[in-house]
N, C-alpha and C positions, 0 to 999 in steps of 0.2 A: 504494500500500500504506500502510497505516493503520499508526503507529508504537506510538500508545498504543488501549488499550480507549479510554479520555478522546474521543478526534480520532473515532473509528471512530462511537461512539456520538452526538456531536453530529452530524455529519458524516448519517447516519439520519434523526436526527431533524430536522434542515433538509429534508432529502429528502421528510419525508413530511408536516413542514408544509406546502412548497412545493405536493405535489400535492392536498391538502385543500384548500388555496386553490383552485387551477388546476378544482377540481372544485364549487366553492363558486360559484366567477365563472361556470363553465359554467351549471352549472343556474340561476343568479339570468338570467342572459340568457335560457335558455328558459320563465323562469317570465316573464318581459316580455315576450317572444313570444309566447308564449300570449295575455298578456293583450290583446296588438296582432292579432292576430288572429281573438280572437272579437269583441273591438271592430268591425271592420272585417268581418267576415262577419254580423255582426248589423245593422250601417248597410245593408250594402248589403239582406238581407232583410227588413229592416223600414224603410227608407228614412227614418230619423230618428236624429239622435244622441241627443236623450233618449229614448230607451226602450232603444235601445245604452246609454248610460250610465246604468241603471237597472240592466242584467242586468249588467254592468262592476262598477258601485258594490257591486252582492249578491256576487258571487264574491267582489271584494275585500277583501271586511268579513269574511267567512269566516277569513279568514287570523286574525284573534283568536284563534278556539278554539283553531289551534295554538298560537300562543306562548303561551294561558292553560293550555292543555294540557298544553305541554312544563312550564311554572313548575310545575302542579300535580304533575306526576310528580316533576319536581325534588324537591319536599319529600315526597313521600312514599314515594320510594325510598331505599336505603341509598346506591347510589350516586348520584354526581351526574349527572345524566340531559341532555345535551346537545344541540343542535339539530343533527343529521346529514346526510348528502347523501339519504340515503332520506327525512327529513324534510323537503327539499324536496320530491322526487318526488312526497309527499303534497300539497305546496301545489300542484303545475299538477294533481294529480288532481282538486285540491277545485275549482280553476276550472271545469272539466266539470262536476262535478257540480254545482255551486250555480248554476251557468248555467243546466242542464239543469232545475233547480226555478223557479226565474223565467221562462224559455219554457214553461212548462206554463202557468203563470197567467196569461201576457199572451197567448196564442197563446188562451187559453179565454174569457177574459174579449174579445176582440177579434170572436172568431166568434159571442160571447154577443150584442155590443152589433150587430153589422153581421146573423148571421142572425135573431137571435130580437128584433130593438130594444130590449134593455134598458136601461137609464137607467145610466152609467156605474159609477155607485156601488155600483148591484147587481149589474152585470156581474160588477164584482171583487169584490162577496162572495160573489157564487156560485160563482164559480172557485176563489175562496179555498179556503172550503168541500168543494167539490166536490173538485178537485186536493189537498186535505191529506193522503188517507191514500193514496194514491199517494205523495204525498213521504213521508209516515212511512212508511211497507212500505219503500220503497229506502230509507232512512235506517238502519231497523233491522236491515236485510241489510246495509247496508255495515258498522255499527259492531260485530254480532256475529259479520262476517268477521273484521274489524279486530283483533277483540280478541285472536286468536291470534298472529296479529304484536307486537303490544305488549310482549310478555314475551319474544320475542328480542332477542338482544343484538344485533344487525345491523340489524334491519327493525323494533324497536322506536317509533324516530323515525317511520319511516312507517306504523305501527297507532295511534300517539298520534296523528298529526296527521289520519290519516283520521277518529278515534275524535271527539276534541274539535273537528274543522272540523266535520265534517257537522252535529253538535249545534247550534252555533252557524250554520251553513248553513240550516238546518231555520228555525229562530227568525227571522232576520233573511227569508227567504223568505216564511213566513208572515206577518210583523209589517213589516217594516220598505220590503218590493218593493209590496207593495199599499198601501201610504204615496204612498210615489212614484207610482205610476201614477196615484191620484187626484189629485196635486198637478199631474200633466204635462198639458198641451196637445196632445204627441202621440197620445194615446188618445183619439178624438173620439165625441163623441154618436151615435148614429143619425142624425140629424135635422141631423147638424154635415159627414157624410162624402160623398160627390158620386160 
């Protein structure tokens, strides 16, 4: 029994730091699972760590738009706008999703170069190309699902981080995976594969 208000209320409030923590730790482990996971399911499907670590590198670069996301609501909210356990939720969501835009364009570009022989380069501007409004269409259904989340007080964290990853998902998918693919050795010629 609690002698003063004083005891009762700190006493709470350690209670509910501790379990923020305890829920913070949790999800930060399953957002590194995740990330060991699609690691290790993309080696073994595509049989090479760079092109695993291509679709790796895009998911994880994503993670920008939230925290530029959350800073940007920061200042344009009245209140102070925090990074939440629903705003993790968002960060293993965005791993799926921004995975899921990088296998579109290596999986297009691969069946480009092996069934039709295209010259690597064009492969992947064709897939680029081709594969973009596919990525925008899901892009634009996720962010104007998203945006009704955003303005709750609960699931705020995870409409912002859906809202600003995907954006930044979208970008680095289109610009920055098909960088990588032409600089990799894994992605071979026609005329390179046996």
């Amino acid at each position: 029994i609690y002698t003063t208000l004083e005891q009762f209320v700190n006493s709470f409030t350690k209670c509910l730091r501790d379990h923020t923590m305890d829920t913070f730790r949790d999800l930060g482990a399953a957002f590194i699972a995740a990330l060991i996971l699609i690691f290790l399911l993309m080696v073994v499907y595509y049989k090479s760590f760079a092109i695993s670590g291509i679709i790796l590198l895009g998911s994880f670069l994503s993670i920008i738009g939230v925290i530029v996301g959350h800073w940007i609501m920061d200042i344009f909210t009245e209140d102070t706008f925090f990074l939440t356990a629903t705003s993790l939720i968002g960060f293993i969501a965005l791993m799926g999703i921004s995975s899921r835009n990088s296998l579109l364009l290596i999986d297009f570009a691969n069946s480009l170069i092996k069934d039709k022989n295209f010259e690597k380069r064009r492969a992947i501007a064709v897939a680029t190309a081709t594969r973009a409004k596919p990525i925008f269409l899901t892009a634009a259904a996720i962010i104007l699902a998203s945006t009704l989340l955003a303005s709750d007080p609960i699931f705020g964290g995870l409409g912002v981080a859906l809202i600003f990853g995907t954006i930044v998902a979208v970008i680095i998918s289109l610009i920055f995976v098909p960088i990588l693919m032409d600089n990799t050795k894994a992605i071979k010629e026609a005329n390179d594969r046996e």
